[in-house]
C-alpha positions as CSV (number, residue, x, y, z in Angstrom):
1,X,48.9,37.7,156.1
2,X,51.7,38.5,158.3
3,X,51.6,41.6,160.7
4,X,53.9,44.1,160.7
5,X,56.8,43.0,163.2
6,X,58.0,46.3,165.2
7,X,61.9,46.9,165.8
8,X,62.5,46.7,169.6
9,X,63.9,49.8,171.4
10,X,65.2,49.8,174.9
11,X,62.9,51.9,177.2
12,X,61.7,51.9,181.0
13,X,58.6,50.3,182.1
14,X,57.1,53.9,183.7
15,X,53.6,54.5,183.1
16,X,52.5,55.8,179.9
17,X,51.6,59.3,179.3
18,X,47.9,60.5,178.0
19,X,49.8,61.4,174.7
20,X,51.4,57.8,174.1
21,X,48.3,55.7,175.8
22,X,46.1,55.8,172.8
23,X,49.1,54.8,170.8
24,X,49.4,51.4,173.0
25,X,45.8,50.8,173.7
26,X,45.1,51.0,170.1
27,X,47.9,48.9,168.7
28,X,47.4,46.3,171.5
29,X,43.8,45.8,170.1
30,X,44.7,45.3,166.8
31,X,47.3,42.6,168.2
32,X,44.7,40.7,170.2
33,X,42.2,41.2,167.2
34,X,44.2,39.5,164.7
35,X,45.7,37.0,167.6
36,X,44.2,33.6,165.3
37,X,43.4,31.8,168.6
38,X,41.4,34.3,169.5
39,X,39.8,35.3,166.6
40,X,39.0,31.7,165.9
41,X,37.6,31.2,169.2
42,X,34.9,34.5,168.9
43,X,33.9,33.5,165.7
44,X,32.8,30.2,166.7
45,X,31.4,31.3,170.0
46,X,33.1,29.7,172.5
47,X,32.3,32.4,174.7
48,X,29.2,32.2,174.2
49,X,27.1,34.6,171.8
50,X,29.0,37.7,173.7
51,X,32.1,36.4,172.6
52,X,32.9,39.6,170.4
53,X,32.2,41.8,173.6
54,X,34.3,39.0,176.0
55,X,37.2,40.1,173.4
56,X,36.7,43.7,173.6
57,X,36.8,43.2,177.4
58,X,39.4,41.3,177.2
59,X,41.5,44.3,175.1
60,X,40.2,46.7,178.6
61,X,41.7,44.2,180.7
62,X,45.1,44.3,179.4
63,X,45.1,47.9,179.3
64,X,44.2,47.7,183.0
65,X,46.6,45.6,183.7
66,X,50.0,47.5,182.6
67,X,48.3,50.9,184.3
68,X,48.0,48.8,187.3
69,X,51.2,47.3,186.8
70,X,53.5,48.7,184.2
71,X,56.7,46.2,185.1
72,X,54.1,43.0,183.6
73,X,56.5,41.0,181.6
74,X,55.7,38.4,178.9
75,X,55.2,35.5,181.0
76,X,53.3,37.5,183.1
77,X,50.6,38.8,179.9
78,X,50.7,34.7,178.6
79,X,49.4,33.7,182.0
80,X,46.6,36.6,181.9
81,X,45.9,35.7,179.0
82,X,45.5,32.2,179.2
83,X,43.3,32.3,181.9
84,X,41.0,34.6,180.3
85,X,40.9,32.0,177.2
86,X,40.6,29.3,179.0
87,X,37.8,31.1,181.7
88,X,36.0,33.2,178.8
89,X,36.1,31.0,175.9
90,X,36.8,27.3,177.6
91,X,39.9,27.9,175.6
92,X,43.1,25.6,176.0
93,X,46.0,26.0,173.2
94,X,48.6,23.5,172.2
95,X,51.1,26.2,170.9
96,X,53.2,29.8,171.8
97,X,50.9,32.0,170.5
98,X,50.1,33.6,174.1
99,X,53.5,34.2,174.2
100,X,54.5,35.8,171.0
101,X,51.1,38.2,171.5
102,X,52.5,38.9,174.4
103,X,56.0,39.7,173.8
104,X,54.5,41.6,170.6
105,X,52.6,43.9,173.1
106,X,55.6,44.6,175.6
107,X,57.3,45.4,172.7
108,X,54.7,47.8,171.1
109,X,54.9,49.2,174.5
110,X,58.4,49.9,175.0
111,X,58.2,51.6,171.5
112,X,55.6,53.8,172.8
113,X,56.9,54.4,176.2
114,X,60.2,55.3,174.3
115,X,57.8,58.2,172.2
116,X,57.8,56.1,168.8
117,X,54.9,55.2,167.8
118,X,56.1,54.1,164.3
119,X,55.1,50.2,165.2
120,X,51.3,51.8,166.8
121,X,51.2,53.4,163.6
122,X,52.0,50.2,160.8
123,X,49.8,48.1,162.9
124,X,46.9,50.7,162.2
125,X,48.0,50.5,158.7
126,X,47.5,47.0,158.7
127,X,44.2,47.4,160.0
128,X,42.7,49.7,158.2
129,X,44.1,48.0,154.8
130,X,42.7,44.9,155.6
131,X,39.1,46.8,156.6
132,X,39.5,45.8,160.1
133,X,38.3,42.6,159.9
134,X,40.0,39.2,160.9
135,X,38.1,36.3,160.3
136,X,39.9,32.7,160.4
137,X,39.0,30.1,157.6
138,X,38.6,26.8,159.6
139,X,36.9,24.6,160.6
140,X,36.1,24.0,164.1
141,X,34.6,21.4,166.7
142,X,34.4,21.8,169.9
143,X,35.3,18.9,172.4
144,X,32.4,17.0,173.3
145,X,30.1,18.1,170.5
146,X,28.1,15.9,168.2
147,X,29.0,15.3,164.9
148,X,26.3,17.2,163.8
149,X,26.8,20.2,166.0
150,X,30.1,20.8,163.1
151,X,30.4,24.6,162.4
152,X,32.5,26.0,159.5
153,X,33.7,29.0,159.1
154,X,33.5,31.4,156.1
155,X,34.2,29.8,152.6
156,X,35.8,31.2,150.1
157,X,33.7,32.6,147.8
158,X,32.0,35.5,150.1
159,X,32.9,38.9,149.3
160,X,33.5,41.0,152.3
161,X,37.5,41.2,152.0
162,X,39.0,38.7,155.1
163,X,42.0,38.9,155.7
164,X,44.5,36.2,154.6
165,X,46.2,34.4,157.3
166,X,48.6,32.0,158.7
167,X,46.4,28.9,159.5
168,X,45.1,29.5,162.9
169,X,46.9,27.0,165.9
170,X,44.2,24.0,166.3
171,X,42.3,24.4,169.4
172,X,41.2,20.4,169.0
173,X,41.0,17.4,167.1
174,X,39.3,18.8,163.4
175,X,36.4,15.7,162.8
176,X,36.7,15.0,158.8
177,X,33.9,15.9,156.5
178,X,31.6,13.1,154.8
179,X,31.6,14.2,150.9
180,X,27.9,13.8,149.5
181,X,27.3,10.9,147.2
182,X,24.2,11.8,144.3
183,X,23.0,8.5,142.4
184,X,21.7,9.2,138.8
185,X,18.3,10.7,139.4
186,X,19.8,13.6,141.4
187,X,19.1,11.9,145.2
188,X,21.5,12.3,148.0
189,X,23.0,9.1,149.7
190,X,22.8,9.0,153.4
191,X,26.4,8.5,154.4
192,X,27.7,7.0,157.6
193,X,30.2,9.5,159.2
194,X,33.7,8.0,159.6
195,X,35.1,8.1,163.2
């Protein structure tokens, strides 16, 4: 499900006030929360079993960033956070996604800093109509892992109310799945995995 896309107002890169910083810090959250690279990549642990506290970390970091510098530009917030990926989560990507989060966060910023808070406000929408949760339907395998270290992740027929979305950017090479075979008294064939 696509997010919200924010019209872009012209504003100055001054420091937020304590009135528009919740705006921002909020918003920015829900960006990096429904960012599929991301999400894929604390759902299958590649941070480890903290990975859901390495994001929320991650989310302080950025804030920290733009009140330590508030003239960060997009290439600047890629780099950040690329390097966090790749030194949190052991993380490459093979697309843009760093970039469009991060020219969808200066621009959620400028909106803010310029006192509208109307693209803060449909990405809490968003949120809250989707029950806040963002969990990516793939399959995953991590470089270097076994064939049977393979880790799914949720199938379709939970409840619980994920959120639809664009298929998440492939962090590596997806290993195919070995369908069972079941002779005529109900046994399971031991297949050979294809390579």
């Amino acid at each position: 499900m696509a997010q919200p896309a924010p019209t872009a107002p012209q504003s100055t890169n001054a420091p937020l006030t304590p009135t528009q910083t919740p705006y921002f810090e909020n918003g920015m959250t829900i960006l990096l929360n429904t960012w599929p690279a991301l999400s894929m990549a604390v759902e299958n642990e590649f941070g480890g079993p903290d990975s859901a506290d390495k994001r929320d970390w991650m989310c302080g970091a950025v804030a920290d960033l733009f009140n330590s510098d508030p003239t960060t530009d997009a290439e600047d917030l890629e780099d950040f956070l690329l390097q966090i990926l790749s030194d949190e989560f052991e993380t490459a990507l093979e697309d843009d996604s760093a970039y469009t989060v991060s020219q969808r966060i200066l621009l959620l910023r400028r909106q803010v800093a310029a006192d509208d808070f109307s693209g803060a406000n449909a990405l809490n929408e968003f949120w809250e109509k989707n029950g806040g949760r963002n969990k990516p339907k793939v399959k995953v395998v991590k470089q270097g892992d076994s064939d049977d270290d393979e880790e799914e992740g949720d199938e379709d027929g939970e409840e619980g109310g994920d959120v639809e979305m664009d298929e998440a950017p492939q962090l590596v090479a997806v290993k195919e799945r070995v369908e069972k075979v079941v002779d005529e008294d109900g046994f399971e064939l031991v297949q050979k995995r294809r390579r």
